[in-house]
C-alpha positions, 0 to 999 in steps of 0.5 A: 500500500502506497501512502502518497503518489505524486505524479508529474504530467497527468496526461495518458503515461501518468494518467493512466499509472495513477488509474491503475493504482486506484483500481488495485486500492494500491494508494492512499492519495495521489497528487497532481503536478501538472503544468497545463491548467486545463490537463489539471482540471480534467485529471481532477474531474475524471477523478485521476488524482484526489488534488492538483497543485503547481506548487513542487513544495506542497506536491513533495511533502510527505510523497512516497513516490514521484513518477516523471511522465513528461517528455524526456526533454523536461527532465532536468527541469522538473528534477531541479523543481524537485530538488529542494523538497526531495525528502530522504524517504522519497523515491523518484521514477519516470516514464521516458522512452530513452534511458540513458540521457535520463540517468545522465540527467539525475545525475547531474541535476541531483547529485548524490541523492540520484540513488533516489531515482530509479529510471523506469520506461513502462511498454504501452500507449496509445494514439491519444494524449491527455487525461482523457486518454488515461486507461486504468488497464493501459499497463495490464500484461504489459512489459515495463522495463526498469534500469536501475542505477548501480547507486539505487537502494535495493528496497527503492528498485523494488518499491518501483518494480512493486507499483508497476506490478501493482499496475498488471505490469511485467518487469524486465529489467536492462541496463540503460545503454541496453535499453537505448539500443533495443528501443532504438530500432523496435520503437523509435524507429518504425515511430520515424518511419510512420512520421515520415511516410505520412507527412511525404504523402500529406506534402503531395499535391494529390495527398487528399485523392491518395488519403481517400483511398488508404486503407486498413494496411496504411491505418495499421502501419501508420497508427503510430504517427498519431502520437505526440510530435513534442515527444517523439521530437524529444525520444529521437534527439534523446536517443540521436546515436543508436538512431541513426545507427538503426536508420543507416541500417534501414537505408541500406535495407532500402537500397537493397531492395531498390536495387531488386526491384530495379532488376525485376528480381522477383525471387530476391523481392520474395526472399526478403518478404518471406524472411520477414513474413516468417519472423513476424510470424514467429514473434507474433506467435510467441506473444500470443501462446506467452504465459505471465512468468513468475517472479524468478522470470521477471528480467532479461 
């Protein structure tokens, strides 16, 4: 049972924690630190948090756990708002998709008391944003990847692992580097891809005859481009290095099929899709036949 929760950005990520928590009778109280006025009001009318305050004194007092779920380029900013009120008891997480600028981050903006932030990336979204997007089930079997700072207490990593467990969460665990370089080419990339493939047809000058006819494979492949721009903006530069690694690797994937269809190679065209129709077979297979592991299981 958690005494107080604090949440920084009460939009979807954070929103959606906190629903969670309730749902699980797992809280006490949960308080709001929110910078947009109309995202607090709503929080507080959908019964997200129990209080909103602009205030990080107030929001601090007493807080068992603070949870950082703004876009990964506000970290510094926020850490140094909390700083001041960070109580010894205290222990801070966020929610950002890249890891190791955030722990850089802690470290530089709190010092020693850093072994008080344990980084945290929970596997789940959606197209929506906002407190009106907040799920209480968002995190239901879902992975929630911790990267936990060689400074960080054992009893705090676990208190994070707990409530995201507490959420429906399934905890892996990586080192932040680990971290950058898996999400790199498995989120941060397709989201560029979608981004880009549907701002090229949307800067055509037939983009309305070619939006008219798209259909459920360019819905599907697309979906993700309806995410935030100010955080993917923030993940891409953030995670800027194992990116362009991964987008090197996708261009010359590019020009190698390029260089296929220009040669009418069909049986090359067909080899590539049928590798690539087999392994995602095989992981969409994995997936569904995958059973919650136990505890023992729970890292990578």
């Amino acid at each position: 049972m958690l005494g107080k929760v604090v949440i920084v950005g009460v939009g979807l990520i954070g929103g959606s924690f906190a629903l969670a928590l309730r749902a699980a009778g797992a809280v006490r109280e949960v308080v709001g630190l929110e910078r947009s006025p109309e995202a607090a009001a709503r929080a507080l009318e959908l019964g997200i948090v129990d209080s909103i305050t602009a205030s990080p004194q107030e929001a601090m007092s007493g807080a068992d756990l603070v949870l950082l779920a703004a876009p990964v380029a506000q970290t510094a900013r926020i850490l140094e708002a909390l700083l001041p009120w960070l109580e010894p008891g205290t222990v801070i997480t966020d929610a950002g998709s890249t890891k190791a600028d955030v722990a850089a981050t802690a470290r530089a903006v709190l010092g020693e008391r850093a072994r008080q932030f344990v980084p945290g990336h929970p596997i789940a979204g959606r197209e929506s944003n906002g407190p009106d997007a907040a799920l209480p089930d968002l995190y239901q079997g879902k992975k929630t990847v911790i990267t936990p700072l060689p400074e960080n207490a054992a009893g705090d990593v676990g208190l994070v692992a707990a409530a995201w467990r507490l959420c429906g969460a399934v905890i892996h665990t990586l080192t932040p580097e680990q971290h950058d370089s898996v999400f790199a080419a498995v989120s941060h990339l397709p989201h560029l891809l979608a981004f880009a493939l549907v701002d090229d047809i949307a800067q055509k000058p037939h983009a309305d005859l070619l939006f008219q006819y798209a259909a459920s494979g360019f819905r599907d492949f697309t979906r993700i481009a309806g995410s935030s721009p100010e955080m993917w903006r923030d993940i891409s530069l953030a995670n800027r290095t194992a990116l362009l690694t991964e987008l090197d690797a996708y261009l010359a994937q590019l020009t190698v099929l390029r260089a296929r269809l220009a040669a009418n190679d069909g049986p090359g065209l067909e080899a590539i899709y049928t590798n690539a129709q087999r392994a995602r077979r095989a992981w969409s297979e994995a997936i569904e036949t995958a059973e919650p592991p136990s505890p023992k299981q729970e890292s990578t």
